[in-house]
ZAKE-786314 format. One record per residue (C-alpha): x, y, z; chain; residue in one letter. Coordinates in steps of 0.1 Angstrom, whole numbers, plus 5000, padded with zeros to 4 digits. Layout:
% residues N
<site px="X" py="Y" pz="Z" ch="A" aa="A"/>
...
***
This chain:
% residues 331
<site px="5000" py="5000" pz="5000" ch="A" aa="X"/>
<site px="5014" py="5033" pz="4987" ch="A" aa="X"/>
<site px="5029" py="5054" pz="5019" ch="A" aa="X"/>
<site px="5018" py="5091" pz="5000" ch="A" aa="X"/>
<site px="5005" py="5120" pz="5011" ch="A" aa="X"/>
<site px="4983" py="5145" pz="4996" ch="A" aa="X"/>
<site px="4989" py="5171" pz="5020" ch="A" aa="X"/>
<site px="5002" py="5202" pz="5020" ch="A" aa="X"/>
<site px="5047" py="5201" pz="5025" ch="A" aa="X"/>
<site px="5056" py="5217" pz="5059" ch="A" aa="X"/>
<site px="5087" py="5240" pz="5053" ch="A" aa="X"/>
<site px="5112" py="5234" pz="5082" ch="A" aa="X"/>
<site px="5146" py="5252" pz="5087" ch="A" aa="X"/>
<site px="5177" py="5241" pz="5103" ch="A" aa="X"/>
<site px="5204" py="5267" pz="5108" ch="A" aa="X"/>
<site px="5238" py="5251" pz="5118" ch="A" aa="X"/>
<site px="5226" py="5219" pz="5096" ch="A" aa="X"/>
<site px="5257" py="5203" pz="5090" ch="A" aa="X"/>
<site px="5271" py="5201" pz="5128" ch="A" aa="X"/>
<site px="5264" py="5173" pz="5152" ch="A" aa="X"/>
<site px="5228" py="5185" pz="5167" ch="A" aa="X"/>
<site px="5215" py="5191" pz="5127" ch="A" aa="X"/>
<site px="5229" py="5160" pz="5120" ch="A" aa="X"/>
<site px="5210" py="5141" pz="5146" ch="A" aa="X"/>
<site px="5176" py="5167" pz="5139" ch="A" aa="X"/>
<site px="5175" py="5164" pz="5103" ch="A" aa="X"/>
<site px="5170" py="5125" pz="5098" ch="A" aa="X"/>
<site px="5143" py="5124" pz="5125" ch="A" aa="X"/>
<site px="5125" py="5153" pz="5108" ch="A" aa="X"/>
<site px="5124" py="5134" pz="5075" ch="A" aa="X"/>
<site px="5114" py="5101" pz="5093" ch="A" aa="X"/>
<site px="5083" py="5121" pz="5103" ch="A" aa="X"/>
<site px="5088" py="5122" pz="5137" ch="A" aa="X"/>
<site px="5077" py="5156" pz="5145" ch="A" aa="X"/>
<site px="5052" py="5166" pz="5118" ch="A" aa="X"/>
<site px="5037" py="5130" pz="5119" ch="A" aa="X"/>
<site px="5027" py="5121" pz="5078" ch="A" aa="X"/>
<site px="5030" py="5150" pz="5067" ch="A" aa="X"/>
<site px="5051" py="5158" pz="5035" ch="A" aa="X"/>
<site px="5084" py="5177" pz="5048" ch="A" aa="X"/>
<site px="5104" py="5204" pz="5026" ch="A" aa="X"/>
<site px="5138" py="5207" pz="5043" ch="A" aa="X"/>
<site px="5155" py="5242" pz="5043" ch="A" aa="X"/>
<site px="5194" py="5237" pz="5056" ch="A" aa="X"/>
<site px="5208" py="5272" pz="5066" ch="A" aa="X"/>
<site px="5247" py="5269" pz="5065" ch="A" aa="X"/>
<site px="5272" py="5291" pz="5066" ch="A" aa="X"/>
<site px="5296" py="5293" pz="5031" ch="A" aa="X"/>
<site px="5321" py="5274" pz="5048" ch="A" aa="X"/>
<site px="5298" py="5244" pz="5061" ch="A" aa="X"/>
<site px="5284" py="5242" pz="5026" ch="A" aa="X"/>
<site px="5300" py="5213" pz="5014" ch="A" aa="X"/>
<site px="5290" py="5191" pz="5046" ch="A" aa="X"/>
<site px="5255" py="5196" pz="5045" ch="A" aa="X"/>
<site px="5259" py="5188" pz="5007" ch="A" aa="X"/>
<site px="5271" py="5151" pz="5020" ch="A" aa="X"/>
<site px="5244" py="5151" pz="5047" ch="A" aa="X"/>
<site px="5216" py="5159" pz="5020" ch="A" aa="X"/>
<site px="5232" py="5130" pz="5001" ch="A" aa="X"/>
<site px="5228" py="5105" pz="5029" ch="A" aa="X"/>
<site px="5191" py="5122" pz="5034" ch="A" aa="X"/>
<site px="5185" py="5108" pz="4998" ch="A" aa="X"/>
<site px="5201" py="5074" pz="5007" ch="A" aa="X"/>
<site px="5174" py="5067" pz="5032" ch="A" aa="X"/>
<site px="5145" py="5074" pz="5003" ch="A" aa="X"/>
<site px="5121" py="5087" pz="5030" ch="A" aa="X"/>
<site px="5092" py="5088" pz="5018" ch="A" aa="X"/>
<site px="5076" py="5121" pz="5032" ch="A" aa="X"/>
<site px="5110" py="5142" pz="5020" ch="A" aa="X"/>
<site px="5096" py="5163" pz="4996" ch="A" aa="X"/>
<site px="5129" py="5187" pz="4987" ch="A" aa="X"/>
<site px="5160" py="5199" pz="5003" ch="A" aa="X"/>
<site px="5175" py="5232" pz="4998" ch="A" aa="X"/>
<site px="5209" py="5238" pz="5012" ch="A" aa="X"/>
<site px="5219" py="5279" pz="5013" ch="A" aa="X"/>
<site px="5241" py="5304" pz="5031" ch="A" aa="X"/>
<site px="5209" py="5330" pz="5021" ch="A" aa="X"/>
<site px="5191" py="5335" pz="5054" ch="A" aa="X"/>
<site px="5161" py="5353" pz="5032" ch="A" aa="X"/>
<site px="5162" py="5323" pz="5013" ch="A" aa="X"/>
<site px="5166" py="5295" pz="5037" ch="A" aa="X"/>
<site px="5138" py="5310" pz="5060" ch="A" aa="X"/>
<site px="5117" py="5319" pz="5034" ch="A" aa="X"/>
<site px="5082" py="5299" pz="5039" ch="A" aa="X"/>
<site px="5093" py="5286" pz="5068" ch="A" aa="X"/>
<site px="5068" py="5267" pz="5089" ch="A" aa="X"/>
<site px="5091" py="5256" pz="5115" ch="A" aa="X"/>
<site px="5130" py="5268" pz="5125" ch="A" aa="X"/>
<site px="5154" py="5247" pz="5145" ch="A" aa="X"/>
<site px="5181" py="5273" pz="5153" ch="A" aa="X"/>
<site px="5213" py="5251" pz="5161" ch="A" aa="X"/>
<site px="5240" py="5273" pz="5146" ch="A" aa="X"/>
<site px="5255" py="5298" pz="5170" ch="A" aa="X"/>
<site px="5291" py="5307" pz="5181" ch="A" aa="X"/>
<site px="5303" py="5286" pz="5207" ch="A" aa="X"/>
<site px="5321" py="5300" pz="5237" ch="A" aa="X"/>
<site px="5357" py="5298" pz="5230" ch="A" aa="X"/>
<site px="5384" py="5293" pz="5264" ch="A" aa="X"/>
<site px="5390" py="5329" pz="5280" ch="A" aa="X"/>
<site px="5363" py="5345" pz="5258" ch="A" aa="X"/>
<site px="5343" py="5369" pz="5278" ch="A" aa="X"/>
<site px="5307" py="5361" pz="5281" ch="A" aa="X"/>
<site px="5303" py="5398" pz="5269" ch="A" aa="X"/>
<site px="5322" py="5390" pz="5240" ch="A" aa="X"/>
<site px="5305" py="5355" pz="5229" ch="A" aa="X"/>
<site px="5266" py="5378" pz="5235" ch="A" aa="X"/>
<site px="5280" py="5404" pz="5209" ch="A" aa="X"/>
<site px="5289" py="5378" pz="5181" ch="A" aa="X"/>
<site px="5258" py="5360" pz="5189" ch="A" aa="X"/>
<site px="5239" py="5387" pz="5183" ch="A" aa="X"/>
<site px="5254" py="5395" pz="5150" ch="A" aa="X"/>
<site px="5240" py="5358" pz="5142" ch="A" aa="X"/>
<site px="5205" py="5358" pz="5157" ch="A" aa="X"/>
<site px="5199" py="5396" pz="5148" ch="A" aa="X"/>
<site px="5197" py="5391" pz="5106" ch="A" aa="X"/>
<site px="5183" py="5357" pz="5113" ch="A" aa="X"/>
<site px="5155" py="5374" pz="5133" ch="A" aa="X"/>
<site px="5150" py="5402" pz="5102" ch="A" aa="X"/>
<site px="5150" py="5373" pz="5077" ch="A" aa="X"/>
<site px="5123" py="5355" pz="5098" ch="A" aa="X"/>
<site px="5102" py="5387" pz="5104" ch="A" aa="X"/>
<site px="5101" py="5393" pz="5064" ch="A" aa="X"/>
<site px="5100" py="5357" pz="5052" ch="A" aa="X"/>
<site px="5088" py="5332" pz="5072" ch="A" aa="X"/>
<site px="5051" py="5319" pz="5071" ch="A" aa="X"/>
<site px="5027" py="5333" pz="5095" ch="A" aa="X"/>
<site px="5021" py="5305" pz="5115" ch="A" aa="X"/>
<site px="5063" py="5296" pz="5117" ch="A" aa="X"/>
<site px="5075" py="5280" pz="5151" ch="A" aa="X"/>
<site px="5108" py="5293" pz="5164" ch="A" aa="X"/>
<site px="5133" py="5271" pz="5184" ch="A" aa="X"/>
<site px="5165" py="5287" pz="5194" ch="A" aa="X"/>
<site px="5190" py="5259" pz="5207" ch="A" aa="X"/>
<site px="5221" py="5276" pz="5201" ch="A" aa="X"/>
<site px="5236" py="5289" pz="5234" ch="A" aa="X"/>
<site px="5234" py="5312" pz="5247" ch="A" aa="X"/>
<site px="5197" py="5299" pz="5238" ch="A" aa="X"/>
<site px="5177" py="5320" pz="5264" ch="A" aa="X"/>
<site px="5193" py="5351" pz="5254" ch="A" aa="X"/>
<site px="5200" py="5349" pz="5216" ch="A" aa="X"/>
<site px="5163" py="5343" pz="5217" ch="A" aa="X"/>
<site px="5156" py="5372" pz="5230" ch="A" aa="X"/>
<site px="5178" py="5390" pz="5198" ch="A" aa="X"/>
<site px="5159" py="5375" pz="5178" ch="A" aa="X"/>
<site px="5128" py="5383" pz="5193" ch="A" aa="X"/>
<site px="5136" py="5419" pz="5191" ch="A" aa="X"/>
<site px="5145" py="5419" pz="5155" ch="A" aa="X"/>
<site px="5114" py="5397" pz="5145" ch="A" aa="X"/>
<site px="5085" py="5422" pz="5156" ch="A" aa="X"/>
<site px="5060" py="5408" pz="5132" ch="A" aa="X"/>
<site px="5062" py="5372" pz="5149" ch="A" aa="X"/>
<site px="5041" py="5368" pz="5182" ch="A" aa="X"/>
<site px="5062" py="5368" pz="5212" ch="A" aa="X"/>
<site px="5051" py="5326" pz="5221" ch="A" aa="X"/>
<site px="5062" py="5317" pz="5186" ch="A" aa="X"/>
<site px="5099" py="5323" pz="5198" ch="A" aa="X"/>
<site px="5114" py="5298" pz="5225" ch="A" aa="X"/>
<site px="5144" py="5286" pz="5237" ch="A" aa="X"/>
<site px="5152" py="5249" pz="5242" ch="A" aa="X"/>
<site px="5154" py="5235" pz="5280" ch="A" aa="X"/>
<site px="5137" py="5205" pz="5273" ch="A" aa="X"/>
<site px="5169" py="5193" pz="5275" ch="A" aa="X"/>
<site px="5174" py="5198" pz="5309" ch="A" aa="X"/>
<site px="5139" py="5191" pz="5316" ch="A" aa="X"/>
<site px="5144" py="5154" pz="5306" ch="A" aa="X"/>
<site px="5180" py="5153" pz="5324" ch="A" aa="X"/>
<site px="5157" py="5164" pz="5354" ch="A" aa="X"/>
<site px="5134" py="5137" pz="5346" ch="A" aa="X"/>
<site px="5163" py="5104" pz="5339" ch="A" aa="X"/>
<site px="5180" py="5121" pz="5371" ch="A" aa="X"/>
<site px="5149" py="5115" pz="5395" ch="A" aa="X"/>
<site px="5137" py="5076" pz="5374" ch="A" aa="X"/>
<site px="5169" py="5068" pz="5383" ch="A" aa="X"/>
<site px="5172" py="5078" pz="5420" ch="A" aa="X"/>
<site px="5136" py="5065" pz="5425" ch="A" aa="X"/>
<site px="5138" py="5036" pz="5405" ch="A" aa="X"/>
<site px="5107" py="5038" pz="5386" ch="A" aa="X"/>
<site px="5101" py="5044" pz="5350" ch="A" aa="X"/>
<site px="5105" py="5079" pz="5334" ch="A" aa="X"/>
<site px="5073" py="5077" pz="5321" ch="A" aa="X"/>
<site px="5058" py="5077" pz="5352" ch="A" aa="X"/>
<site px="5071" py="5109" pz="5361" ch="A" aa="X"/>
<site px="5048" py="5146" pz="5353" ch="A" aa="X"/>
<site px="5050" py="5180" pz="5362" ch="A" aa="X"/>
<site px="5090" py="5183" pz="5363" ch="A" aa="X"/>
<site px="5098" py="5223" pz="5358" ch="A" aa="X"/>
<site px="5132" py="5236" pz="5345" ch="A" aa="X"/>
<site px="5134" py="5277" pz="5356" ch="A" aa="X"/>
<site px="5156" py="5307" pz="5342" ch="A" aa="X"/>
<site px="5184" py="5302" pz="5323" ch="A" aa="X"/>
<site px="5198" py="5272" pz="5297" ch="A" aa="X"/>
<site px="5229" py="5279" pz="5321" ch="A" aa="X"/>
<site px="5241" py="5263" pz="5356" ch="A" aa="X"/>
<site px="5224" py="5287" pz="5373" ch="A" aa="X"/>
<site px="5194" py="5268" pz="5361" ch="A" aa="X"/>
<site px="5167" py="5255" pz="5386" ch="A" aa="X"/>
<site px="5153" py="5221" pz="5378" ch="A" aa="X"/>
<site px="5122" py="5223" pz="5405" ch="A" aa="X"/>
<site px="5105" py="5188" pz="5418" ch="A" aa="X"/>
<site px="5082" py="5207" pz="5437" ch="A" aa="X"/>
<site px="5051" py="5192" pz="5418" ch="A" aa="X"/>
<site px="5065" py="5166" pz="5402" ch="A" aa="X"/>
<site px="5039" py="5139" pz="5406" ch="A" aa="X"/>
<site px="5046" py="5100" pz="5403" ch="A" aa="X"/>
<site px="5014" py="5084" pz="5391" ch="A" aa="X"/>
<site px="4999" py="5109" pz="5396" ch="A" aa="X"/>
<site px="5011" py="5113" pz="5435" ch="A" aa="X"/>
<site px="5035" py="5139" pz="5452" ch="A" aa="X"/>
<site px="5072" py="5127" pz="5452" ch="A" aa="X"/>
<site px="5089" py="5157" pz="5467" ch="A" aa="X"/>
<site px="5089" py="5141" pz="5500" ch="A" aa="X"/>
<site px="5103" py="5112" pz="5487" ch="A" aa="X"/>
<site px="5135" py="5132" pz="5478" ch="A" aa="X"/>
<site px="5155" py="5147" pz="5503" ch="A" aa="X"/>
<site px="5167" py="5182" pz="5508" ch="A" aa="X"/>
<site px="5206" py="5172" pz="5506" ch="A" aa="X"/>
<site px="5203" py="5149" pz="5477" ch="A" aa="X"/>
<site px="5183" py="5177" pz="5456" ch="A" aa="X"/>
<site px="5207" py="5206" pz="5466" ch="A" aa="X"/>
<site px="5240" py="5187" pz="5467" ch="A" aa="X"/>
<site px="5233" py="5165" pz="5436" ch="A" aa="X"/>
<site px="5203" py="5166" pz="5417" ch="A" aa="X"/>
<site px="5203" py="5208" pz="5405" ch="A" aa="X"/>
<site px="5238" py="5207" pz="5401" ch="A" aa="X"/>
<site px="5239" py="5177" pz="5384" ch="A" aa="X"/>
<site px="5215" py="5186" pz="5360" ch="A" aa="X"/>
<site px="5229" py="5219" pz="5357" ch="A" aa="X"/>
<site px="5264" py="5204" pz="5346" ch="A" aa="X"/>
<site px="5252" py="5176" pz="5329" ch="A" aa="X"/>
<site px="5262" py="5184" pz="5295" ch="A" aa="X"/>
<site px="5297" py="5189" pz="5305" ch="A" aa="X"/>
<site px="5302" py="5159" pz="5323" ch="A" aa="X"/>
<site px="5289" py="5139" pz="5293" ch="A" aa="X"/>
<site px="5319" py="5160" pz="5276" ch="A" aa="X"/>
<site px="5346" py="5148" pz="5304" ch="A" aa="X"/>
<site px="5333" py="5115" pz="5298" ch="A" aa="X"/>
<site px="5325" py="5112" pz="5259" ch="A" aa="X"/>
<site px="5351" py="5138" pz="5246" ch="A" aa="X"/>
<site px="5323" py="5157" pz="5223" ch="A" aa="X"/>
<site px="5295" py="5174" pz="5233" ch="A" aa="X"/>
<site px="5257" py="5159" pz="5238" ch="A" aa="X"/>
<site px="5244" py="5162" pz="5204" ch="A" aa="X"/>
<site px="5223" py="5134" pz="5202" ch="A" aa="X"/>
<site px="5203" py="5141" pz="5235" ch="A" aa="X"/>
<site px="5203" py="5180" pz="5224" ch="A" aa="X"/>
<site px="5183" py="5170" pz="5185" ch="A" aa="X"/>
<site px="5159" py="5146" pz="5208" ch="A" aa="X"/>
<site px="5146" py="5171" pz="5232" ch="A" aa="X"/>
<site px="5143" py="5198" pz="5202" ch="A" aa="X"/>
<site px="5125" py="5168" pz="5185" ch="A" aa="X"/>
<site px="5105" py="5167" pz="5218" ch="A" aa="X"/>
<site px="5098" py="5201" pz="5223" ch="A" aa="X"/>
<site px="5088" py="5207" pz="5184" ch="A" aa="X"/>
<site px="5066" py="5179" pz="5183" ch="A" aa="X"/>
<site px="5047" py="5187" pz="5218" ch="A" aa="X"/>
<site px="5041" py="5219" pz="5200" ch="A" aa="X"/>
<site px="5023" py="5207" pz="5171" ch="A" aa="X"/>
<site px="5007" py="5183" pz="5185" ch="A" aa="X"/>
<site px="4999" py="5192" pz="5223" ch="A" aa="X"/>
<site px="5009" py="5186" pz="5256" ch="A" aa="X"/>
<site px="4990" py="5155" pz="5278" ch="A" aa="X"/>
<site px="4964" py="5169" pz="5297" ch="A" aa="X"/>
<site px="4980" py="5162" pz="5333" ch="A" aa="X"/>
<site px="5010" py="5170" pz="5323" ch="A" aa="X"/>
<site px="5036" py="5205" pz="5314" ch="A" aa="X"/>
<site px="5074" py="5208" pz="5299" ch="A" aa="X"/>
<site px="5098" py="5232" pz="5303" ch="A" aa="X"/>
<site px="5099" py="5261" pz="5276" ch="A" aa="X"/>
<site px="5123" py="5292" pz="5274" ch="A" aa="X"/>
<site px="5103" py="5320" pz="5262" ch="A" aa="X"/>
<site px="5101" py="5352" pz="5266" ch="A" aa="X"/>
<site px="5084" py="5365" pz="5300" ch="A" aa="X"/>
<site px="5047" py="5380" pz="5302" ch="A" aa="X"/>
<site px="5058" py="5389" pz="5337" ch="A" aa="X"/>
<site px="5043" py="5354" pz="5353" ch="A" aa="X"/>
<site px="5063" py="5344" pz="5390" ch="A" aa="X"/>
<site px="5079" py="5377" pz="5388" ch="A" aa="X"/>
<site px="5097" py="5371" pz="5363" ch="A" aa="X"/>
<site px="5104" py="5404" pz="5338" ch="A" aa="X"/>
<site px="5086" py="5412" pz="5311" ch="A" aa="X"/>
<site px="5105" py="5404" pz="5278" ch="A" aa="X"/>
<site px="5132" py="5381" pz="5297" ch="A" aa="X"/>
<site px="5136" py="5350" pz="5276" ch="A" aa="X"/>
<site px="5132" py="5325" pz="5310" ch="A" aa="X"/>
<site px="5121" py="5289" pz="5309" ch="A" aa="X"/>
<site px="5089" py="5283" pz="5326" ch="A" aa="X"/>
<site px="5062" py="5250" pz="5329" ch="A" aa="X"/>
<site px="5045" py="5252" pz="5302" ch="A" aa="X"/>
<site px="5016" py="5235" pz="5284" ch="A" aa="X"/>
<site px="5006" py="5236" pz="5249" ch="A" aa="X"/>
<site px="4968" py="5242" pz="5237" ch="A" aa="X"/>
<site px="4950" py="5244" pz="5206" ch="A" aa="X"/>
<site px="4993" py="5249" pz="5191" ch="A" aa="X"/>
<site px="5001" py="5281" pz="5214" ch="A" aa="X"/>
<site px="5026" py="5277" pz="5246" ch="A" aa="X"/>
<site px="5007" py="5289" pz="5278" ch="A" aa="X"/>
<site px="5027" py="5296" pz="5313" ch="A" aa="X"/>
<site px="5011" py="5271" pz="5339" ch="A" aa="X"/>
<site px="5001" py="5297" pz="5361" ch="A" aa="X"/>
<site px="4987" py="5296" pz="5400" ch="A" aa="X"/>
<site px="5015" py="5279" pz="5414" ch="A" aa="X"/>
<site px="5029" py="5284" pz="5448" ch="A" aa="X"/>
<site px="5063" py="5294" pz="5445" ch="A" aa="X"/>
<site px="5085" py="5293" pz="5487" ch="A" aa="X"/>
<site px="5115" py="5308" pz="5497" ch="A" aa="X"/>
<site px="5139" py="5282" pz="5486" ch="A" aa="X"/>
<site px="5122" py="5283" pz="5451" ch="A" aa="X"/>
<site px="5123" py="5323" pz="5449" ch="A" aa="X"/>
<site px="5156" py="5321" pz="5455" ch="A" aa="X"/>
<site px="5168" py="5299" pz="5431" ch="A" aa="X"/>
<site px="5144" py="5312" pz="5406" ch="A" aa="X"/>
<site px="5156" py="5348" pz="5411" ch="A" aa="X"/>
<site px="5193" py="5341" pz="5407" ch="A" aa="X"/>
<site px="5192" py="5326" pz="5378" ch="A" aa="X"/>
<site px="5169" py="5353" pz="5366" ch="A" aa="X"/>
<site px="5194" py="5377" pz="5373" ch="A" aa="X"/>
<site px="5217" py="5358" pz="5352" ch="A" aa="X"/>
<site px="5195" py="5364" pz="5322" ch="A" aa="X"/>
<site px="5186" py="5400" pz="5332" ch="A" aa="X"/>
<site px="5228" py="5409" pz="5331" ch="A" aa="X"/>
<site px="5233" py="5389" pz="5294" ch="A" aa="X"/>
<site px="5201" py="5410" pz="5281" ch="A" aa="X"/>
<site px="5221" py="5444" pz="5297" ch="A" aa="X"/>
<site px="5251" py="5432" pz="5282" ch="A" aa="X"/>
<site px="5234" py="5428" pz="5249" ch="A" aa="X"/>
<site px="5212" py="5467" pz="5250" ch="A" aa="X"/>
<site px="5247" py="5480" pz="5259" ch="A" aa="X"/>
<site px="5265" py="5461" pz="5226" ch="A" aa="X"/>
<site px="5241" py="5483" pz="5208" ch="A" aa="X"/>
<site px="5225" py="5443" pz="5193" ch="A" aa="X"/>
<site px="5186" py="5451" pz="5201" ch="A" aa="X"/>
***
């Protein structure tokens, strides 16, 4: 039985595509695992020098004959790459290089995430989803918010979904029990260490766990753990966590179109509406559920002194990279 679709292509952008996260992104896209069986036009953003790669990688994309890859276009022409766009994975960024000032590494950020967020603003369809998972995610997010006025401030996030299911695997394993058991995890503030993966209402089965967990495990292992997590995996595996970073983008894309479960949130980076004090405009991650395809901020929860804290300094963080961005003259 023929496998073909007669629906409409979804136009889906990977910036970066030839690196180790749009490596491990684009062959899950094509496999339909975000956009379900839907045809899917592949747009890979590259820069001149990353060209030739992303040829190869379009090459292997043809090996696998996937049936819902519709076309791939491979260009160094944000207008053009972006153009249509129903969907953006944003994996290309400058990483941080030793001694560079975090100043410094904001700045040539923002002369990435700035055009990219002009290109979006004049090109990409109405409807386009936005996930930045280049680092500084939280905060080139925010650049490109502030160059993309046209596109609605919950159609631009940040990926700590990444964290979120760290958080997740962390607790499964000190509990024992199945990660799918597990709801309600929240990741706050910043894609940073100063992150704060909360278990406050993490439920299992649907029961409170917190009091299962105690206070010196949380604080002494758990949040720093998480926090670090990606570096460790780089002590350990000599290259960075690539594969884990293209599933939870796959995870938070798909959740997206799709929905969240109804007694369940995830952790998404977006920019603040002021919710838990939060500023307004700070791209902070939050629990979030999605509904009817638009990211709402779980709201009513009770937030005590041991979260404010931890929510405020990380924050704080975010509030000094968005100073240090205004004063580099980038938004």
């Amino acid at each position: 039985m023929s496998t073909q679709t007669t629906a409409t292509p979804v136009t889906v952008t990977v910036t970066g595509a030839a690196g180790q996260i749009g490596y491990s992104l684009l062959f899950r896209i094509a496999a339909g695992e975000v956009f379900g069986n839907r045809p899917v036009n592949l747009h890979m953003l590259e820069t001149a020098n990353g060209a030739k790669s992303a040829e190869g990688v379009a090459m292997e994309l043809a090996d696998c004959a996937y049936p819902l890859l519709n076309r791939v276009l491979i260009t160094s022409d944000a207008a053009e790459g972006f153009k249509g766009t129903n969907a953006a994975f944003l994996v290309g960024a400058k990483p941080r290089q030793e001694g560079e000032e975090r100043a410094d590494l904001l700045a040539a950020n923002g002369r990435i995430f700035g055009p990219q967020g002009e290109a979006l603003n004049d090109v990409a369809a109405d409807d386009v989803r936005v996930l930045v998972v280049g680092n500084p995610a939280n905060t080139n997010a925010g650049i490109l918010h502030a160059h993309a006025p046209r596109i609605d401030r919950t159609r631009i996030t940040a990926l700590t979904r990444l964290d979120h299911n760290r958080a997740l695997a962390q607790v499964a394993a000190k509990l024992d029990v199945p990660v799918d058991d597990l709801t309600q995890m929240t990741v706050w503030g910043n894609h940073s260490a100063s992150q704060f993966p909360d278990v406050s209402e993490l439920q299992l089965n649907g029961e409170p766990v917190a009091e299962k967990l105690d206070r010196e495990w949380l604080t002494g292992e758990f949040i720093p753990r998480v926090a670090k997590r990606g570096s460790e995996i780089i002590q350990v595996r000599g290259r960075s966590s690539a594969a884990s970073a293209a599933y939870a983008a796959i995870d938070h894309m798909r959740d997206w179109v799709v929905g969240t479960p109804d007694n369940d949130w995830v952790s998404v980076a977006l920019p603040s509406d002021g919710s838990y004090g939060v500023p307004e405009g700070i791209v902070s991650s939050f629990p979030c559920r999605c509904v009817n395809g638009e990211w709402e901020i779980v709201q009513g929860l009770e937030i005590n002194e041991f979260q404010r804290e931890r929510i405020d300094a990380s924050v704080a963080e975010l509030s000094e990279e968005w100073a240090a961005v205004k004063q580099a003259g980038l938004v």
